[in-house]
KOLPALO-652372 format. One record per atom (N, C-alpha, C, CB): residue number from 1; residue in one letter; x, y, z. Coordinates in Angstrom, 2 decimals. Glycine has a CB too. Example, Ala and Ser with C-alpha at 12.3 -4.5 7.8 and 13.67 -1.06 7.14 Angstrom:
2
<1; A; <13.19; -5.69; 7.80>>;
<1; A; <12.30; -4.50; 7.80>>;
<1; A; <13.20; -3.30; 7.80>>;
<1; A; <11.31; -4.47; 9.05>>;
<2; S; <12.85; -2.25; 7.08>>;
<2; S; <13.67; -1.06; 7.14>>;
<2; S; <12.90; 0.03; 7.87>>;
<2; S; <14.08; -0.60; 5.72>>;
This chain:
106
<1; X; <10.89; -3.33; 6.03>>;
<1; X; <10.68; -1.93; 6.32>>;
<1; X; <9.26; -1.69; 6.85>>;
<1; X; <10.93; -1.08; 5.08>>;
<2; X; <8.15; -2.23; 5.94>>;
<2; X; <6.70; -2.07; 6.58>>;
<2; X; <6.71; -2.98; 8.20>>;
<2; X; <5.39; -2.85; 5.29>>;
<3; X; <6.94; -3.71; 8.13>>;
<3; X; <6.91; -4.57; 9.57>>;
<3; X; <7.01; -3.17; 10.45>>;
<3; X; <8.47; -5.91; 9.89>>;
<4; X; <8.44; -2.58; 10.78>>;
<4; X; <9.04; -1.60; 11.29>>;
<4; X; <7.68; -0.85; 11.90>>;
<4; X; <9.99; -0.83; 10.22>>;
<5; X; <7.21; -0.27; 10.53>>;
<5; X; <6.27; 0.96; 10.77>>;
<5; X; <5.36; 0.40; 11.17>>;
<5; X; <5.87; 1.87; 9.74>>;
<6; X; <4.61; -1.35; 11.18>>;
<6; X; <3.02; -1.35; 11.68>>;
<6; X; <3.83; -1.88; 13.05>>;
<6; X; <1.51; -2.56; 10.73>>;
<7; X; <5.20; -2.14; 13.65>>;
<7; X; <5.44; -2.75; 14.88>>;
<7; X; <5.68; -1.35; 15.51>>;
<7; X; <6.68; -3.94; 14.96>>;
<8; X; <5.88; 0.33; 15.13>>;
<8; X; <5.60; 1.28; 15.47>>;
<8; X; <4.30; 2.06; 15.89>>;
<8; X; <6.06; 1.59; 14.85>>;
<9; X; <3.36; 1.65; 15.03>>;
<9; X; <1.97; 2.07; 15.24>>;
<9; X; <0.95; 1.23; 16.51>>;
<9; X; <1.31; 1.85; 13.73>>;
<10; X; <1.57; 0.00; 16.51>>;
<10; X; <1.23; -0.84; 17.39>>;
<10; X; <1.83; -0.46; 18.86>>;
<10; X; <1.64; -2.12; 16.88>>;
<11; X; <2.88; -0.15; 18.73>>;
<11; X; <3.59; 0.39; 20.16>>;
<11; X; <2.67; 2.07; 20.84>>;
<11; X; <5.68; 0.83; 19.63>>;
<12; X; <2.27; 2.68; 19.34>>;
<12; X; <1.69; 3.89; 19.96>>;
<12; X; <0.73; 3.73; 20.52>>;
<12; X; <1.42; 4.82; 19.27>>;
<13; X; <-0.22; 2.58; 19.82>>;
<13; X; <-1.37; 1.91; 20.50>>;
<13; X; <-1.39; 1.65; 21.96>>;
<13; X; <-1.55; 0.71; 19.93>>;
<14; X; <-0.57; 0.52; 21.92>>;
<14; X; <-0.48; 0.21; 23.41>>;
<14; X; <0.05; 1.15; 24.45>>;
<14; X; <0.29; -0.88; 23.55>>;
<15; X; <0.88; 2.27; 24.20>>;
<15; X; <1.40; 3.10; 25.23>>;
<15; X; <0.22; 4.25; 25.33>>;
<15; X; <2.98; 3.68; 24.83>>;
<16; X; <-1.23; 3.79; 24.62>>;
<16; X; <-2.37; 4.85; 25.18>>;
<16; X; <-2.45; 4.63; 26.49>>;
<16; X; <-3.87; 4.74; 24.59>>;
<17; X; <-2.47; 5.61; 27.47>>;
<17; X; <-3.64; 5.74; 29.01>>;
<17; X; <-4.47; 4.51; 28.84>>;
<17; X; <-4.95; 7.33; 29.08>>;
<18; X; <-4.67; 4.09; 29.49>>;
<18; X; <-5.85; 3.14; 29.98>>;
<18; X; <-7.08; 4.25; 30.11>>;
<18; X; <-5.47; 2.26; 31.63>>;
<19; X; <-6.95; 5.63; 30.76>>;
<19; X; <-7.85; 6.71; 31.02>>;
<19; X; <-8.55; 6.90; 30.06>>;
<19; X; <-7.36; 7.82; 31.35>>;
<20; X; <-7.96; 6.63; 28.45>>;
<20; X; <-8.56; 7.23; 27.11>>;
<20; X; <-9.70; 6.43; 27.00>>;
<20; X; <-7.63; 7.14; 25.71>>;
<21; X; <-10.89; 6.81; 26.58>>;
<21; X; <-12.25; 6.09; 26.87>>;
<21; X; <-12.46; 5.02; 25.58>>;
<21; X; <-13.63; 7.31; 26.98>>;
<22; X; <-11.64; 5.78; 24.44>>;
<22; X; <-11.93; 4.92; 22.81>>;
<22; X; <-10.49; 4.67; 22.11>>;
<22; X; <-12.98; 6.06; 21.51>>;
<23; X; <-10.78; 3.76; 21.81>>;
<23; X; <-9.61; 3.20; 21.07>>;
<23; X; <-9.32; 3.42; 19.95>>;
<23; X; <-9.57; 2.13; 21.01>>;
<24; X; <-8.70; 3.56; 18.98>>;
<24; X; <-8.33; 4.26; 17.78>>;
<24; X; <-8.28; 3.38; 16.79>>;
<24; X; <-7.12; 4.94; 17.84>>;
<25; X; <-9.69; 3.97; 15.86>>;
<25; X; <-10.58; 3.52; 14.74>>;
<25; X; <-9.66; 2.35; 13.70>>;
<25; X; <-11.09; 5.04; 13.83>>;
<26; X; <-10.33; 1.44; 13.06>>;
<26; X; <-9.55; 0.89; 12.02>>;
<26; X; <-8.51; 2.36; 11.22>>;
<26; X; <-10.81; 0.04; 10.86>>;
<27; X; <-9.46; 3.26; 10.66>>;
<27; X; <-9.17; 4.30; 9.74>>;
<27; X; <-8.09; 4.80; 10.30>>;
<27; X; <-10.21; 5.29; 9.48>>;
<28; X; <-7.96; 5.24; 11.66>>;
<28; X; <-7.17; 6.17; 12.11>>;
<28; X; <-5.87; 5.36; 12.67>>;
<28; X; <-7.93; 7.06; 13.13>>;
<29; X; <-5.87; 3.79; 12.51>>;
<29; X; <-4.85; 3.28; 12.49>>;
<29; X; <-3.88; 2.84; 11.23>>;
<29; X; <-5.16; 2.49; 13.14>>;
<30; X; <-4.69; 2.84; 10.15>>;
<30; X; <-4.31; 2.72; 8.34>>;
<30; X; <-4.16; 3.91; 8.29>>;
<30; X; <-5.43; 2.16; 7.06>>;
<31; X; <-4.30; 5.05; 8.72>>;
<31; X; <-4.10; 6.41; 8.50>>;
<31; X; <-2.36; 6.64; 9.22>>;
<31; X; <-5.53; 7.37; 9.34>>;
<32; X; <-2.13; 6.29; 10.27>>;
<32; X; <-0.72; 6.41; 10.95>>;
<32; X; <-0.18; 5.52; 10.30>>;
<32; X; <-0.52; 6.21; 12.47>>;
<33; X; <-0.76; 4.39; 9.58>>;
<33; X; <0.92; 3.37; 9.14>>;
<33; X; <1.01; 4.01; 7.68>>;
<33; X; <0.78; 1.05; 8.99>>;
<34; X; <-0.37; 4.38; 6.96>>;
<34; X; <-0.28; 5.35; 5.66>>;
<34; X; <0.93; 6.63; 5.45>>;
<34; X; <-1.74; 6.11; 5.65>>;
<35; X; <0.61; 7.47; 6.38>>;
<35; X; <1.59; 8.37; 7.22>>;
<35; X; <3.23; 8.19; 7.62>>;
<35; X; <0.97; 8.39; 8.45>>;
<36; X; <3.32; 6.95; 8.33>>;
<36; X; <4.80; 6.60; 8.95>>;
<36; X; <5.33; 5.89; 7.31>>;
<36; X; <4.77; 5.18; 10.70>>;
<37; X; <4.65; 5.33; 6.09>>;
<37; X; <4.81; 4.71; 5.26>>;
<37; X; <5.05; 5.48; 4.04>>;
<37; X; <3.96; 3.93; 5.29>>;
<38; X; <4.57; 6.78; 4.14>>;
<38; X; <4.78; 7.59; 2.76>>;
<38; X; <5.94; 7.63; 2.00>>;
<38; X; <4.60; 8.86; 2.93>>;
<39; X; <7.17; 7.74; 2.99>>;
<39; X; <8.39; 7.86; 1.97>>;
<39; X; <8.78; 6.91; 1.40>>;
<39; X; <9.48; 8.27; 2.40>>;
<40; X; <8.28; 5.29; 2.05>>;
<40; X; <8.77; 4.42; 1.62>>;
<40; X; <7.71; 3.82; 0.62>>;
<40; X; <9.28; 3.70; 2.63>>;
<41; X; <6.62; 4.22; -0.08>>;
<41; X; <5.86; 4.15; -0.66>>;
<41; X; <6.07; 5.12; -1.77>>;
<41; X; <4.94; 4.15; 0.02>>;
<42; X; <6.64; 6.14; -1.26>>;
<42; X; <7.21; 7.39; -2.36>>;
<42; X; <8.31; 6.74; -3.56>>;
<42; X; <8.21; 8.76; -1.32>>;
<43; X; <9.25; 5.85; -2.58>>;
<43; X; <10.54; 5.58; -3.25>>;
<43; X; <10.28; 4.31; -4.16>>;
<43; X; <11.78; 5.34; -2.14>>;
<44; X; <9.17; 3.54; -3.61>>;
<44; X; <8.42; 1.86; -4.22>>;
<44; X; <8.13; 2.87; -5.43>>;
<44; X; <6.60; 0.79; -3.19>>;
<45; X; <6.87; 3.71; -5.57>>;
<45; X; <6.31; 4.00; -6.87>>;
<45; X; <7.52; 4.59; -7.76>>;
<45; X; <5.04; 5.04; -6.74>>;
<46; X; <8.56; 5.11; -7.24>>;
<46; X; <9.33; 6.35; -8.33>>;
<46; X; <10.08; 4.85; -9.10>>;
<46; X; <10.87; 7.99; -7.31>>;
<47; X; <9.99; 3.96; -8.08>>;
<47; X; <10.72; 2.79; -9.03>>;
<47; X; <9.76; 1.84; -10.13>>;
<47; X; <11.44; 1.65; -7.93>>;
<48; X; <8.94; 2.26; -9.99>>;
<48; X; <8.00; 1.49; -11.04>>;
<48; X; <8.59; 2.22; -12.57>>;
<48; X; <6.01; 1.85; -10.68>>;
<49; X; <8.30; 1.46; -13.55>>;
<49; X; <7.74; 1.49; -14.70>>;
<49; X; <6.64; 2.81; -14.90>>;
<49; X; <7.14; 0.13; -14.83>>;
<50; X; <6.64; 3.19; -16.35>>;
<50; X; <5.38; 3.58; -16.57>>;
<50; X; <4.19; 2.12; -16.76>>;
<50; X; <5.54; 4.58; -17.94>>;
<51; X; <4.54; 1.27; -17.21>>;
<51; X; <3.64; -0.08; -17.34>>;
<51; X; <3.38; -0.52; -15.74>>;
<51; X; <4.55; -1.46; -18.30>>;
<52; X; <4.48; -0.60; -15.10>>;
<52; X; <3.74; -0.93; -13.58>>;
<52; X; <3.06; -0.25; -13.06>>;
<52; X; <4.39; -1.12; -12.57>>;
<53; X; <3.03; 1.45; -13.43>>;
<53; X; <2.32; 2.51; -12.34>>;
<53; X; <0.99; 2.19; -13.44>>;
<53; X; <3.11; 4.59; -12.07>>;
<54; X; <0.78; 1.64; -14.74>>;
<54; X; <-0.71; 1.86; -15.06>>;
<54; X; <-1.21; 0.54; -14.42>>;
<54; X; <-1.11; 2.05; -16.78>>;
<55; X; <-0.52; -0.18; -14.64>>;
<55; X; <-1.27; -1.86; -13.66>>;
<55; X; <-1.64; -1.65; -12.25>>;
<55; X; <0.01; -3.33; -13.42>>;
<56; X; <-0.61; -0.75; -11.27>>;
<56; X; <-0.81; -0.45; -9.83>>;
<56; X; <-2.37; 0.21; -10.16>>;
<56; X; <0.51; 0.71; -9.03>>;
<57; X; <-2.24; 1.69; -10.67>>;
<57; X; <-3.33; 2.29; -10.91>>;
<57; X; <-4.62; 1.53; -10.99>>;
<57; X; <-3.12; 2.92; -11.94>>;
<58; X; <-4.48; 0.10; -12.40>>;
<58; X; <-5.61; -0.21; -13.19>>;
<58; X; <-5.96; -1.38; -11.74>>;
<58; X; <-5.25; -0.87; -15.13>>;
<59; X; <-5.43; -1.54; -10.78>>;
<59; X; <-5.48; -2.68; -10.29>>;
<59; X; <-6.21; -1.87; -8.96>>;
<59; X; <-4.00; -3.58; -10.23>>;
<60; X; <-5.75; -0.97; -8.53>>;
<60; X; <-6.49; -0.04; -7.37>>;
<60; X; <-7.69; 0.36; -8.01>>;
<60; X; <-5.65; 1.34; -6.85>>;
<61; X; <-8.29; 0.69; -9.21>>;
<61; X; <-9.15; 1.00; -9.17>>;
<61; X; <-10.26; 0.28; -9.69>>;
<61; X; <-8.95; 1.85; -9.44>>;
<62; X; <-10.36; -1.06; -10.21>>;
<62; X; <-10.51; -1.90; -11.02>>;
<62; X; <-10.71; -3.52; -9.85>>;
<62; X; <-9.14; -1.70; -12.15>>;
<63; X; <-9.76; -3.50; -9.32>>;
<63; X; <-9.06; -4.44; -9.02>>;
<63; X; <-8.54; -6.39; -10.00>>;
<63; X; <-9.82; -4.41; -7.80>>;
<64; X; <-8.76; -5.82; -11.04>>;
<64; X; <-8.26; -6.41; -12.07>>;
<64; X; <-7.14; -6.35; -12.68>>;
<64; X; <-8.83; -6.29; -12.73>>;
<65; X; <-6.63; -6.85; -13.85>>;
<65; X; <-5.39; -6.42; -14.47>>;
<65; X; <-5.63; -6.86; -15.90>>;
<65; X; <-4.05; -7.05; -13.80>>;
<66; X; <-5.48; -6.45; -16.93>>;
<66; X; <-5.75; -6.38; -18.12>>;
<66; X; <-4.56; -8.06; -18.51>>;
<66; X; <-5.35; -4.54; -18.81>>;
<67; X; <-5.18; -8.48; -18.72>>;
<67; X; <-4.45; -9.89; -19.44>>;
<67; X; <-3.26; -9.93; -20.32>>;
<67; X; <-5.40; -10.54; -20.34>>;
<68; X; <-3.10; -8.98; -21.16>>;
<68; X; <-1.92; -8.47; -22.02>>;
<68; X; <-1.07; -7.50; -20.84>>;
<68; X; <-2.55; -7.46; -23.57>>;
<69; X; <-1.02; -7.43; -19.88>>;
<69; X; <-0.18; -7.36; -18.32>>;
<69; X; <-0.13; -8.01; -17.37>>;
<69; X; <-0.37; -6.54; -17.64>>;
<70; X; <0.17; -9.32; -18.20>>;
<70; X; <0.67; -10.91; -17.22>>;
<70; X; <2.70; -10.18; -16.74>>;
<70; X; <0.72; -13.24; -19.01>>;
<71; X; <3.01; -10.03; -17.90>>;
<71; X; <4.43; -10.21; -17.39>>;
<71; X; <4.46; -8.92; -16.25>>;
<71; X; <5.72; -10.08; -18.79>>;
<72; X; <4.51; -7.69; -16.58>>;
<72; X; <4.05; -6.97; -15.52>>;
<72; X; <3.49; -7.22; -14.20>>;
<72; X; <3.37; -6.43; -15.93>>;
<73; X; <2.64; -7.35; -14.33>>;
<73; X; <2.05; -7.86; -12.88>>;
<73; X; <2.87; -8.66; -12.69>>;
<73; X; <0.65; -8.47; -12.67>>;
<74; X; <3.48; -10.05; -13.09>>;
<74; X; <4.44; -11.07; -12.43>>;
<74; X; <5.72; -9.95; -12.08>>;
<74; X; <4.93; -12.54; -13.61>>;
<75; X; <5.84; -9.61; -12.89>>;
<75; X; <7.35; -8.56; -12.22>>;
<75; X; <6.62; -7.84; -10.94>>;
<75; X; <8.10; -6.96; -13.61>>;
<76; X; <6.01; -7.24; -10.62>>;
<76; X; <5.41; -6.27; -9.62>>;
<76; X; <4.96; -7.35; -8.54>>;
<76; X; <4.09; -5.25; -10.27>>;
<77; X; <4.99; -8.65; -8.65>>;
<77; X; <4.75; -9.43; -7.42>>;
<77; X; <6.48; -9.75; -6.99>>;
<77; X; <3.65; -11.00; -7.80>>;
<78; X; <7.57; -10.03; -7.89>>;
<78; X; <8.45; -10.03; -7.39>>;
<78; X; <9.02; -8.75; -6.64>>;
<78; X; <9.02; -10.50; -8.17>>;
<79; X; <8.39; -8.13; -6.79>>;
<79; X; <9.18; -6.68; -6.05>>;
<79; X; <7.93; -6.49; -4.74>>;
<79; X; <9.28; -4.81; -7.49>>;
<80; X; <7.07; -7.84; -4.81>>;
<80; X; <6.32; -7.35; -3.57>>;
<80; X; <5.51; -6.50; -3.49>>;
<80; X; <6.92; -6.99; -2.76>>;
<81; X; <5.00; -5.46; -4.78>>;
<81; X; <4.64; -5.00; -4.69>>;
<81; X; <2.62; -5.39; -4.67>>;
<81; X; <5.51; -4.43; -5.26>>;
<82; X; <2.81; -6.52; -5.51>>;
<82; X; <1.87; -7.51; -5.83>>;
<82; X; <1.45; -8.60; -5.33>>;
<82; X; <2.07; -7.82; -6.64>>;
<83; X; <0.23; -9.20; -4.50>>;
<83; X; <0.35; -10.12; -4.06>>;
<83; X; <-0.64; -11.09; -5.21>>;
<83; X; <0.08; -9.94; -2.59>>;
<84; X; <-0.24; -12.21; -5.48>>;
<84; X; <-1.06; -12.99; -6.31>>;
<84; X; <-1.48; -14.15; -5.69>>;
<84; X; <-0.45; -13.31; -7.46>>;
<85; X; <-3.18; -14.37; -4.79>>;
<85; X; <-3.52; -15.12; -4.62>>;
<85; X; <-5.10; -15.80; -4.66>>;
<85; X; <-2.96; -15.00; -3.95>>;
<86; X; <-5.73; -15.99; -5.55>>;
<86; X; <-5.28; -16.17; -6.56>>;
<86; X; <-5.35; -15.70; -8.11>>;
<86; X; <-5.42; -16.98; -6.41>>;
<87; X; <-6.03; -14.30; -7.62>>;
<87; X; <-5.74; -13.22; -8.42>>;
<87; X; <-4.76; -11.82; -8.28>>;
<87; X; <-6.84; -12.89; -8.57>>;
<88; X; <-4.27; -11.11; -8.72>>;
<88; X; <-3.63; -10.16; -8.10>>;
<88; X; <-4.36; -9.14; -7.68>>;
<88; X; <-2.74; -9.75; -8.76>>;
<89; X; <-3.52; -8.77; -6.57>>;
<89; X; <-4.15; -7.47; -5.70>>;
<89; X; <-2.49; -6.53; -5.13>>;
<89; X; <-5.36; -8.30; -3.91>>;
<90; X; <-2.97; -5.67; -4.91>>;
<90; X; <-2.11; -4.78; -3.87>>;
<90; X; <-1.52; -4.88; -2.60>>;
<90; X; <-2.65; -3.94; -3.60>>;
<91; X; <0.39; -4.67; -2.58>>;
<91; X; <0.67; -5.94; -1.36>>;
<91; X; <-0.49; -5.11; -0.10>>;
<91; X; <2.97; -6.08; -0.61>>;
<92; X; <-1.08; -4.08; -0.33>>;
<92; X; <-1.57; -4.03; 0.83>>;
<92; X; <-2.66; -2.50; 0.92>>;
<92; X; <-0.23; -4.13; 1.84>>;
<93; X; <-3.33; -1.97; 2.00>>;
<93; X; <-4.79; -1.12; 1.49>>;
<93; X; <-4.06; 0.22; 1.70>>;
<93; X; <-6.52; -1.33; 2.60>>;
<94; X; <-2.95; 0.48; 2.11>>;
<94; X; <-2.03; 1.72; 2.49>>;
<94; X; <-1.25; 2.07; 0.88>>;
<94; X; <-0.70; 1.20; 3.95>>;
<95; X; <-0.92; 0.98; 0.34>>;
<95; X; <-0.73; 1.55; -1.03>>;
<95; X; <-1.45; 1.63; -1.60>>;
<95; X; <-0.10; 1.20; -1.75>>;
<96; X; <-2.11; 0.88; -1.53>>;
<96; X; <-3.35; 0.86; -2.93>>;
<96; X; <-4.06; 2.45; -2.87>>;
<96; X; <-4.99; -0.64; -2.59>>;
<97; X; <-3.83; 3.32; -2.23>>;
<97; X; <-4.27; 4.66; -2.42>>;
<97; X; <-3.19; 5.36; -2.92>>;
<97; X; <-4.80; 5.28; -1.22>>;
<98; X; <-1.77; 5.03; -3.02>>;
<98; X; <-0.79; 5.77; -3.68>>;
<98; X; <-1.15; 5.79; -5.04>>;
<98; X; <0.54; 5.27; -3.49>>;
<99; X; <-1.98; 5.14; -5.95>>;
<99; X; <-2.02; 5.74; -7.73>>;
<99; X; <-2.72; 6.51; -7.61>>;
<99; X; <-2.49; 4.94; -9.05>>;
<100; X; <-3.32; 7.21; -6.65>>;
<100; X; <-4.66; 8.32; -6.81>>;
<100; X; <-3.97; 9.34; -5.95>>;
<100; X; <-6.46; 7.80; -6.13>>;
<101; X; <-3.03; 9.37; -5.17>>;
<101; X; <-2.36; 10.66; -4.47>>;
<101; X; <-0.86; 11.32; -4.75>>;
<101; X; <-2.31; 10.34; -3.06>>;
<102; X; <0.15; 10.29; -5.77>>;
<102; X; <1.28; 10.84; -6.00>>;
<102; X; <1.14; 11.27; -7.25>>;
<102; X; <2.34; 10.07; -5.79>>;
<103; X; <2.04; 12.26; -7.31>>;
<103; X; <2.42; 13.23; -9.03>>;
<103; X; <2.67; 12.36; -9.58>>;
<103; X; <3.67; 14.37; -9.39>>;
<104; X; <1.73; 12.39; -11.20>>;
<104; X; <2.11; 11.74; -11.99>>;
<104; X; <1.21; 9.83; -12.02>>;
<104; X; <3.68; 11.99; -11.67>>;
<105; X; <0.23; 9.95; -11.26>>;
<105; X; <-0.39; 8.84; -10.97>>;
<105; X; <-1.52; 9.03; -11.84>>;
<105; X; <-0.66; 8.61; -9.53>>;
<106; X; <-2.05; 10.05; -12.23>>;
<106; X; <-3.43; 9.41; -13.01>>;
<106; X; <-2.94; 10.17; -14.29>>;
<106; X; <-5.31; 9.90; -12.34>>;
C-alpha cells in the first residue's frame, strides 16, 4: 500500500514544469506521502493494542523500547509496523508522528 503512495508522490514530482525554478523540499515531500498515507496509517494504529500504541508512542519519542516490551515490539515488527535493525525503530518517519497526532495517542 505505502509503495503505491511514495510511487504517487514521485509521479507528482516528475510531472512538475521544468519552468518551476525549485524543487520540492525533503519536508514538503514527507508532508504529501504523510497526507496521501493518513488513512492507511489511521487504520495501522486503530489496530494496535493499547501495549503497541504505548511502545509506538515510547519508541517515537524515546526511540527506545522498555525491555519488559520484547514480545510487543516483536509482534509490531511482524505487522511491519517495526523495523528491527539492530535496534527497533519505526517502519518509517511518516508514522512515527502518528502517536503525537491521532485521538487517543498520548
Amino acid at each position: 500500500m505505502l509503495n503505491g503512495i511514495f510511487d504517487e508522490v514521485v509521479e507528482e514530482v516528475e510531472g512538475v514544469a521544468p519552468a518551476e525554478p525549485v524543487a520540492p523540499s525533503a519536508a514538503a515531500l514527507l508532508g504529501r506521502v504523510a497526507e496521501k498515507a493518513a488513512v492507511f496509517y489511521q487504520l495501522a494504529w486503530a489496530s494496535c493494542t493499547r501495549s503497541e500504541k504505548l511502545v509506538l508512542i515510547q519508541l517515537a519519542q524515546t526511540s527506545f523500547v522498555n525491555p519488559k516490551c520484547q514480545d510487543t515490539s516483536m509482534g509490531l515488527n511482524r505487522k511491519r509496523m517495526v523495523e528491527v535493525d539492530p535496534r527497533p525503530r519505526i517502519m518509517n518517519s511518516t508514522f512515527r508522528a502518528v502517536g503525537t497526532v491521532l485521538p487517543g495517542s498520548g
